[in-house]
N, C-alpha and C positions, 0 to 999 in steps of 0.2 A: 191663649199663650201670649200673654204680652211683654213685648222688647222694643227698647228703643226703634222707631221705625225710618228708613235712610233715605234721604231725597239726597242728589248731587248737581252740585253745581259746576260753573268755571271760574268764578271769581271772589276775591268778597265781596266786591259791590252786591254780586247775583246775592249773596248769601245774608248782608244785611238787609235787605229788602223782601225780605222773607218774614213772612208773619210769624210773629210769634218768637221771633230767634231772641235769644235773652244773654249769653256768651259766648266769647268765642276763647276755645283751646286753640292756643297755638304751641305748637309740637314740633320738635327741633334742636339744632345748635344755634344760638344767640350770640354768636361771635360776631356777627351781622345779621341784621332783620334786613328782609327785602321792603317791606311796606314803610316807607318815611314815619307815618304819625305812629303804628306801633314802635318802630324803634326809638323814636322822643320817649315814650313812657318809661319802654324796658333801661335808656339809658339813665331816666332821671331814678328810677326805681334803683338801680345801683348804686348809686350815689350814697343812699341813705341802708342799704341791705345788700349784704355781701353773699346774701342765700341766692341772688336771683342769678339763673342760669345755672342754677348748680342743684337744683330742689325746684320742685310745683309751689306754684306761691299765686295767691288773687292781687291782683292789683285791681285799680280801677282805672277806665279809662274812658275818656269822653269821647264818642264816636264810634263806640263798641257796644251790639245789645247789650242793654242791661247794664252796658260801664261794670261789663265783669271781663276783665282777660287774666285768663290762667293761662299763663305762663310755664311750660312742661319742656323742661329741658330732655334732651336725649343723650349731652357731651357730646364730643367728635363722632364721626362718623366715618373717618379716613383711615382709620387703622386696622391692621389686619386683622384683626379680632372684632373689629366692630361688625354688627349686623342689624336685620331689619327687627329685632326680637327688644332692642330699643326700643324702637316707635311706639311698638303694643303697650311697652313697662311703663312708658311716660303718658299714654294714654290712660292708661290704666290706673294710673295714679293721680289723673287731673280730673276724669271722669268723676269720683265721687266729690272732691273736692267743688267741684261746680256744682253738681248738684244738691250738696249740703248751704253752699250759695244761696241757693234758689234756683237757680235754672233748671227747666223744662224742656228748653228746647235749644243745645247748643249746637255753636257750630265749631265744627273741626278744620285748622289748616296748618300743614305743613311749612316749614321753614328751616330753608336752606338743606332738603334731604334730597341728592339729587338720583330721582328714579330710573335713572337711565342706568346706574351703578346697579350688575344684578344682583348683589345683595340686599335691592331695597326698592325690585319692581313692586313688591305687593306689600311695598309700605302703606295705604290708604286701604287697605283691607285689615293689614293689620291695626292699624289706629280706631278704625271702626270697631274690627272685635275685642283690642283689647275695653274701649270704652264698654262695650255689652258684658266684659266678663267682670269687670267691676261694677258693674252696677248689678246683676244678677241674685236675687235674693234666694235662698233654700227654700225648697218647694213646701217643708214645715211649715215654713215662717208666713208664705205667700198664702196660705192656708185658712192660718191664725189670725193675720190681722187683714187679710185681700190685698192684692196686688196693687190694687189703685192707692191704695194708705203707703205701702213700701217701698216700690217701684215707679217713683211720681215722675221719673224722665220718658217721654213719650215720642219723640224724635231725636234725632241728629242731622244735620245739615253739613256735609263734607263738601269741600272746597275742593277740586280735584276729579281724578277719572278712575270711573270705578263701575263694576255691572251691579245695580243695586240687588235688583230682584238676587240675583246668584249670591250675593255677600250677607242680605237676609235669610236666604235656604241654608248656606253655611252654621249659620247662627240659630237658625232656629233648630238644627240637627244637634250642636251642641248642648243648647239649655236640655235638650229631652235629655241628652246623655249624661248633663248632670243633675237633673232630677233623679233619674234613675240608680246612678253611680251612690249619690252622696246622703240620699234621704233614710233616715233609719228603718230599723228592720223590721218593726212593726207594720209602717205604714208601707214599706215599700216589700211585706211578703208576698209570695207568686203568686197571691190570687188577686194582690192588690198591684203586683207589677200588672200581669197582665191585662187588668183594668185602665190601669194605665195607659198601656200602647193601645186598647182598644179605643180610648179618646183621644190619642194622640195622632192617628191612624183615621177617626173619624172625618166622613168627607172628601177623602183623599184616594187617589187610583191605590194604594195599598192596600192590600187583602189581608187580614188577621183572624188567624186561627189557633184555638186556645183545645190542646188535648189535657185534659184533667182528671180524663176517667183512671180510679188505681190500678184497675183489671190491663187495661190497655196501657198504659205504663211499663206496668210487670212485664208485658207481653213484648212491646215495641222497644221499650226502651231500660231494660232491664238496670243497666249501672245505673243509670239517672234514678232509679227507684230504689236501689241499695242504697244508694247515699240519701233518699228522703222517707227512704223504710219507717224512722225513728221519728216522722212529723208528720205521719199518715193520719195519726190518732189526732190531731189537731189541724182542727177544720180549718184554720185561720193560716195555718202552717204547710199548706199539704202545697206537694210540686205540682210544675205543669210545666209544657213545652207551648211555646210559643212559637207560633210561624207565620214568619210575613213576607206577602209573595207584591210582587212589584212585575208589571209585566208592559214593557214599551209595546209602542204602534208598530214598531216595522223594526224589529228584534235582531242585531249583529251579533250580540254576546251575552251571556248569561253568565252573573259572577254568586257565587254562593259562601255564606257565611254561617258559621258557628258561634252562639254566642254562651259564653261561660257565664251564666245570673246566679252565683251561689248568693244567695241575697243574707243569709248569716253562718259564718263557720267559726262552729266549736273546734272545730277541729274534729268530730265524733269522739269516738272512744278512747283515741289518741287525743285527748282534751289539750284542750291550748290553757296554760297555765300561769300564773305569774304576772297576769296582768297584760299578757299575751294578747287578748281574745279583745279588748281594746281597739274600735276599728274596724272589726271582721265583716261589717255590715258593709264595707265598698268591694267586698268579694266578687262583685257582680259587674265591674268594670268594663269586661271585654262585652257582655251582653248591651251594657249602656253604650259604647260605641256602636255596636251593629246596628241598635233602634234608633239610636242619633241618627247613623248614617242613612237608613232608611226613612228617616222624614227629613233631612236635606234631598234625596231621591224623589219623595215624594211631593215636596215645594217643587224642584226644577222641570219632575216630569219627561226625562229623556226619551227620544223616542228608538234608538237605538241599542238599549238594555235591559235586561229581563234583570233583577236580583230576586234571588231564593235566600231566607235566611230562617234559621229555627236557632230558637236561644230556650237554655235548659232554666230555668226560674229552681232553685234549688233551698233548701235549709237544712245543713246539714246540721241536724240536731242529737242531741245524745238522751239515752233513755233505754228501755229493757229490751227496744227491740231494734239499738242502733247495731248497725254492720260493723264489723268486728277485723281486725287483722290476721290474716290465716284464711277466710272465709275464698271459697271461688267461685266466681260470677261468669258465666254464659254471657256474652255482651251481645247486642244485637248482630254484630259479624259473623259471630259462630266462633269468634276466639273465647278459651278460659283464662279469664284474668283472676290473680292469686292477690287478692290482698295484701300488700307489707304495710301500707301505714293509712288510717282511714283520714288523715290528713290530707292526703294527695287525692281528694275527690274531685277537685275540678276535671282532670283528665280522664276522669271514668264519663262523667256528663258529656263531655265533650266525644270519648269514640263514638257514644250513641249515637250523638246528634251528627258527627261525619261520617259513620255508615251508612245512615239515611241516605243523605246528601249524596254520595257515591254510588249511592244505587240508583238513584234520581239524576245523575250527572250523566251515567251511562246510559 
């Protein structure tokens, strides 16, 4: 899984003296530059473009790796409405533009965002991830042509105070959750989710366990099998619960998660219509958060928390033997649930997957 990967420094001298470093984002308001020779550039660069401080723009500058400085404005920063969701936007937007540059390995530094202000302590966190979330390629695509062809930024260099290792667990939690969120429904159905977590999970104190038998489905998890009733017949299609256990050295607190993976909804029977059904493959959102968040867990290694998590991998598909409105299902609780709209199948997945949990909490 490869992401820009973050070293920090304290200064830019630290930061130009770094191998390899090829531009530098500076990220900010421009009302005044702290650094004398960047503000010469940013000021003669006005002179002639009335975009700069207003819009990401390259200039060039001598004394800068690479004589690349992107300039990423963020406006003011003193208004009541301002916050640190700036830094990420203009990150995020200098980010590619550097790397369509050429740069490989920029460096990041703020200007004039003062972190003492609490709407902008986790501004250098933010500037990080927003850079990692624009540069992040779809796991299709990283597929298709390999990550080293699409993904050619391989560092960042941050100017500034930041816990790296913890700001990469961060980020590495997120790409999983959007692989998982955003990848179509082919490549990402539950036999190919859970394939997924099992290599994403490889290596790592997390334990991943994949139930996919249909007997034991019907048996344990009965709503979660009404709503994959209709994709049993297909091999490529058929559900499974996923569960990944995380378990610290010297245990305070155990938190447990449910994760929703409808990974394609028709809607069933109650068919999504109209142009509707467009998209239905990121149905599985709440799932890709939980496994995000369990390989952030799983980079930092806490020693003081157990997490418990089972995510429902689902398709709900329509066909002669989809589940039906009117029908009533036995959930694994021992409550009858009455069917009104086979639409509303996430929250059938979900009791399953929280009676468990609740019998296991107790």
């Amino acid at each position: 899984m490869a992401f820009a990967q973050l070293q920090i420094v304290s200064s830019l001298a630290d930061a130009y003296s770094k191998d390899g470093a090829d531009a530098l984002i500076l990220i900010g308001n421009f009302d005044s530059v702290d650094d004398s020779a960047l503000a010469e550039v940013i000021q003669q660069a006005k002179i002639t473009d009335q975009r700069v401080g207003k819009q990401p723009l390259l200039l060039k500058a001598d004394g800068v790796p690479g004589q690349r400085l992107v300039a990423a404005p963020t406006g003011p920063l003193n208004r009541d409405f301002d916050d640190v969701r700036q830094v990420f936007d203009a990150a995020h937007a200098a980010a590619k533009m550097a790397q369509d540059a050429g740069a490989r390995h920029p460096v990041i530094a703020l200007n004039n965002v003062n972190i003492n202000d609490e709407r902008y302590k986790q501004a250098f966190l933010a500037a990080y991830l927003g850079l990692c979330q624009a540069l992040y390629q779809p796991l299709e695509a990283r597929e298709a042509h390999g990550e080293e062809a699409i993904e050619p930024t391989k560092s960042v260099i941050l100017v500034g105070e930041l816990d790296a290792d913890w700001a990469m667990a961060v980020e590495a939690g997120k790409r999983v959750a959007r692989d998982l969120a955003g990848t179509e429904p082919e490549r990402m159905a539950p036999p190919r989710f859970a394939e997924y977590c099992r290599q994403a999970f490889a290596h790592t104190a997390v334990k991943v366990t994949v139930i996919d038998d249909s007997q034991q489905l019907q048996h344990e998890y009965p709503l979660l099998a009404a709503v994959g009733r209709s994709s049993m017949a297909v091999e490529r299609h058929r559900p499974c619960v996923i569960r990944l256990e995380y378990h610290g050295s010297k245990p305070e607190r155990t938190v447990m998660f449910a994760g929703k993976g409808i990974v394609y909804d028709t809607g069933g029977a109650d068919l999504k219509v109209g142009g509707h059904m467009a998209g239905m493959s990121r149905d599985k959102g709440g799932a890709a958060g939980v496994a995000g968040f369990l390989k952030t867990v799983a980079e930092l290694q806490p020693e003081h928390l157990n997490v418990i998590a089972e995510i429902g991998a689902v398709r709900n598909s329509i066909g002669s033997d989809a589940f039906v409105a009117d029908e009533i299902i036995t959930g694994h609780s021992g409550k009858r649930v009455r069917i009104g709209n086979t639409d509303a199948e996430g929250r059938l997945i979900m009791a399953d997957l929280l009676s468990h949990l609740r019998e296991e909490a107790a």
